[in-house]
C-alpha positions, 0 to 999 in steps of 0.5 A, spaced: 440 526 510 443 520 507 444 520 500 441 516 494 447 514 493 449 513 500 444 509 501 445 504 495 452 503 497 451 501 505 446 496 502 449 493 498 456 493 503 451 489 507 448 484 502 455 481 500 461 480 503 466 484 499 474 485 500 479 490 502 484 487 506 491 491 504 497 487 504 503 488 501 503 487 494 509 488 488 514 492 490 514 493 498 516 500 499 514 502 493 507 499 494 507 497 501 500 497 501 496 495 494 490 491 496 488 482 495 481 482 494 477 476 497 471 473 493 464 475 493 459 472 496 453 474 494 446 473 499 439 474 499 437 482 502 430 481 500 426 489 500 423 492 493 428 493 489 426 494 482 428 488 477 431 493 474 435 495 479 437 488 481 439 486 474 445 492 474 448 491 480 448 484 479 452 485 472 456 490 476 458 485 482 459 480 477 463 485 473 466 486 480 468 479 482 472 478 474 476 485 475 478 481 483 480 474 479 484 479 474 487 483 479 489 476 483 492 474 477 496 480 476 492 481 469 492 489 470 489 491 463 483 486 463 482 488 471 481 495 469 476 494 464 473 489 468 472 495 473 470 499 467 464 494 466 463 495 473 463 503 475 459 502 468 453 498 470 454 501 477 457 508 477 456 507 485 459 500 486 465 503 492 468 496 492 469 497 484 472 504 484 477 502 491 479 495 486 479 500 481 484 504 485 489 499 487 490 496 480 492 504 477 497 503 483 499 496 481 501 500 474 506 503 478 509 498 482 514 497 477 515 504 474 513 510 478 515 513 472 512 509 466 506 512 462 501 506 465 502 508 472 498 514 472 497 516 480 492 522 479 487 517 475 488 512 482 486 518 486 480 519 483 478 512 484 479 511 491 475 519 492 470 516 488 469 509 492 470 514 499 464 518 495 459 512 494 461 509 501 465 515 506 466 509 511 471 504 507 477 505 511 481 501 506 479 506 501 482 512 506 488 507 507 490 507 499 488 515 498 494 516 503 498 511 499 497 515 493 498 522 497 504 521 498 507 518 492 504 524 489 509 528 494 502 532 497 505 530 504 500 534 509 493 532 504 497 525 506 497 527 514 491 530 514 487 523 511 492 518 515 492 521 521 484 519 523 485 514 520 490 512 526 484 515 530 479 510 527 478 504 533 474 501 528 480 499 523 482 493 523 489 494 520 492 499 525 499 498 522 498 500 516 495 507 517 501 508 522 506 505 517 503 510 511 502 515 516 509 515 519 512 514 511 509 520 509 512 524 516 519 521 514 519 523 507 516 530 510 523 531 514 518 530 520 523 524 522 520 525 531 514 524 528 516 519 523 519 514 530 513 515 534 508 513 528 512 508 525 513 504 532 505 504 533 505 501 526 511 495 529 508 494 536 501 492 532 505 489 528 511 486 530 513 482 523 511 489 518 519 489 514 517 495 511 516 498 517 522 496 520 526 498 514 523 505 514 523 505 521 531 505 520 532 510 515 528 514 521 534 513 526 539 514 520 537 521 518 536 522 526 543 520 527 542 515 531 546 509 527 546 503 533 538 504 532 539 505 525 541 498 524 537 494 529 531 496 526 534 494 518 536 488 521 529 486 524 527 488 517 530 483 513 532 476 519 524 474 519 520 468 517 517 473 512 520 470 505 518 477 502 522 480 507 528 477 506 528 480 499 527 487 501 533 490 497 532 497 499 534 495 507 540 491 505 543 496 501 540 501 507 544 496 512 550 497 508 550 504 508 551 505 515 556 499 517 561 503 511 559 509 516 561 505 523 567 502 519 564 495 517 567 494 512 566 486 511 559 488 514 557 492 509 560 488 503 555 482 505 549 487 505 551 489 498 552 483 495 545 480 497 543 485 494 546 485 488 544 477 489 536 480 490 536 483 483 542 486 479 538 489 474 534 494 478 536 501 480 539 498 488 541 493 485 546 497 480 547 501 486 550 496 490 554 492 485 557 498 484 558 501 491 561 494 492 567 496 486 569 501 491 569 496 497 574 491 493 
């Protein structure tokens, strides 16, 4: 028999128009898949509510929607604790406790080791929005996501690999995208290939697939393939792909190791061009002394 909870969480998925699309957001390969949420539209529902009731998840869902616009506007620290306010009305609000998570997430965009980012707090978010709404697949998405920046690869490959089974998913790519991430950073590169190639095929322009796609084929061995597939991942339209720091600094790696040298130097200093200061950019200014 359904629960309460369940119940309240289902109706009220049905009586708004709520947000979840992941996107890239951020750093694209640290947080390829942090999440833009769309505005809430609330509508009539009708039913015996009591006004009670009604009142408090009308100031959840409004807490909800000033918790989207922060996030939207990269003000982390007021999203949170609109969220908060949210969860706190409303502890069965899905769609506040998945926002939550993504913005716990966004804490560790920059810093995966700064003490704002915070990975055990972000899964108890998205476990608690997948409680009161065990069919938000976005919020399967990001546990994922948050497993395997935990090194939990297996407890990851056990939430992603239904999720790429889920025909209802409208984002395929980023299931088997994360699903092959968590393969690759597991040593299971076959698998890794095969996943990371589905996620490309329903996605053609997906970068961040592209790049660890090729780094797949380099510990594999394969460097022809290697390249190509860094390469798809950084010549595209995308504006954000094109600054995808890691693939140049990947790309160079292997033309050094097929004797490209002059190859291997213009990688190195787009990369270096992208940003000097981060820790690939350090890495390519100083590989590129080497090359002099």
């Amino acid at each position: 028999m359904t629960s309460q909870r369940h119940r309240t969480a289902a109706t009220r998925a049905g009586c708004i128009r709520g947000a979840a699309a992941v996107v890239s957001m951020g750093s694209l390969l640290s947080f390829a898949f942090v999440a833009s949420v769309a505005p809430l539209a609330l509508v009539s529902c009708g039913g015996g509510a009591q006004p009670s009731a009604q009142t408090s998840d009308a100031r959840s869902l409004a807490e909800y929607d000033l918790a989207r616009d922060s996030f939207q506007r990269g003000r982390l620290r007021e999203a949170l604790a609109h969220v908060e306010q949210a969860l706190s009305h409303d502890e069965d609000n899905a769609e506040a406790s998945y926002l939550g998570a993504l913005i716990l997430l966004g804490f560790c965009a920059g810093d995966a080791h700064s003490s704002d980012c915070r990975f055990d707090s972000a899964e108890k978010m998205a476990r608690r929005a997948l409680e009161a709404n065990p069919e938000m697949r976005d919020a399967k998405n990001a546990l994922g996501v948050i497993l395997v920046h935990q090194r939990r690869y297996d407890e990851a490959i056990a939430v992603l690999k239904p999720l790429t089974e889920d025909i209802l998913y409208a984002s395929p790519e980023k299931s088997w995208g994360n699903l092959g991430w968590a393969y690759l950073l597991k040593g299971r590169n076959d698998e890794a290939i095969d996943a990371l190639r589905r996620a490309i095929a329903a996605q053609p322009l997906f970068c961040v697939g592209q790049y660890r796609l090729g780094l797949a084929y380099e510990k594999r061995g394969e460097l022809d393939l290697a390249r190509e597939a860094l390469t798809r991942a950084v010549e595209t339209d995308q504006p954000e792909c094109t600054r995808l720091q890691d693939a140049f600094d990947a790309r160079a790696r292997i033309a050094e190791k097929r004797g490209l040298v002059d190859d291997a130097r213009a990688d190195l200093e787009r990369c270096r061009e992208i940003n000097a200061t981060t820790p690939v950019g350090q890495r390519c200014a100083a590989q590129l002394q080497t090359l002099q």
